[in-house]
N, C-alpha and C positions, 0 to 999 in steps of 0.2 A: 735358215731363213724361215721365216713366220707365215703362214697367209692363214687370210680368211676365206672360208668356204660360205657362201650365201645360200638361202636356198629361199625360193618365194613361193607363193600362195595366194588362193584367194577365196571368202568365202564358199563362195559357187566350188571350186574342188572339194572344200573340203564336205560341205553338203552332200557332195555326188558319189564322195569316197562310202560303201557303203558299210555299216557301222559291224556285222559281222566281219571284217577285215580288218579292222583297228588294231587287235590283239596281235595277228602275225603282223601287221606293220611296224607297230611298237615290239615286238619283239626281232627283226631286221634290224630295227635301228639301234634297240641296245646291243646286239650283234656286234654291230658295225662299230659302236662307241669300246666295248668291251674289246675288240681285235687289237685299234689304233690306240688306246692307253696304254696296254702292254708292251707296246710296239715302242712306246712313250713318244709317238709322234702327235695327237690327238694331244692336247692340252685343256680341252674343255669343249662341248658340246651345250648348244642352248634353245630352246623354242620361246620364241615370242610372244607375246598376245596378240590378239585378233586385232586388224588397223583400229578398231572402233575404241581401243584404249590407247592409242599413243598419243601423246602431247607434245604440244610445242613450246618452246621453251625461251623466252628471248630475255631479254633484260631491259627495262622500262625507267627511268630514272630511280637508279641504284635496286630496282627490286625486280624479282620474278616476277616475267606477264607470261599467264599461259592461256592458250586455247588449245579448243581438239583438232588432232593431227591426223593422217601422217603429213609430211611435207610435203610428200611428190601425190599431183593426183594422174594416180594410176590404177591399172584394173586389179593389177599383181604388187605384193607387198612383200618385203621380208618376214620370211614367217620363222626361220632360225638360222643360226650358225654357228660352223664351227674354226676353232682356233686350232691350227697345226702349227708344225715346229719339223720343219721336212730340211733333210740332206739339199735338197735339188728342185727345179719347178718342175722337172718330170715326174719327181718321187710325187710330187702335194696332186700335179695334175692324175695321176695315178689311183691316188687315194680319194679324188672329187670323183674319181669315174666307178669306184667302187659303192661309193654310197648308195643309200636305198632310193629307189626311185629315179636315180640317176640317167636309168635307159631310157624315162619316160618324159623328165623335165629336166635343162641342164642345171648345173649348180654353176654358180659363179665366183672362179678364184680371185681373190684381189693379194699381191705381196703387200707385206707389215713390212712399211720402209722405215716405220720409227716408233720405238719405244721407249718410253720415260724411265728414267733410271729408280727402283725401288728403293735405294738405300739413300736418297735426295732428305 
């Protein structure tokens, strides 16, 4: 089974995080990245852009109409996630409680109830 690990953000954390710490943080997470690909449960890890770059995206008489996003106005944004491939929802819950920062902000699991078939 699939799920996706979310993890959110906001400005203001990431300003307050302070920049002597980046190094051991970024080095945590590819930790974390490096354990669960060997594991071959981690199928891909990703961080986002800041809300101030996402778009919206709708369709307007046959053509893309875009304005600046995000969609949901909130304080906290998806700032990455990642793709597992877990035995069990205790295996994936397991592995969201391992991640970096985890003890401090939760991550939030969603199960992949459907995926497109690649050889379509």
């Amino acid at each position: 089974m699939k799920y996706v690990a979310m993890i959110y953000g906001n400005q203001a954390k990431w300003d307050s995080f302070p920049a002597e710490d980046w190094p051991e943080a970024i080095a945590r997470q590819e930790a974390f990245n490096r354990k669960y690909r060997e594991s071959g449960e981690l199928i891909g890890a990703y961080g986002l852009a800041d809300a101030a770059a996402a778009r919206l995206v709708r369709r307007e008489g046959g053509a893309p109409a875009v304005t600046d996003g995000p969609y949901l106005e909130t304080k906290e944004y998806p700032a990455g996630f990642c793709l597992l491939d877990c035995e069990s929802q205790e295996r994936a819950q397991e592995i969201a409680a391992d991640m970096p920062f985890a003890d401090v902000d939760p991550v939030e699991l969603w199960p992949v109830l459907h995926e497109s078939a690649a050889d379509v």
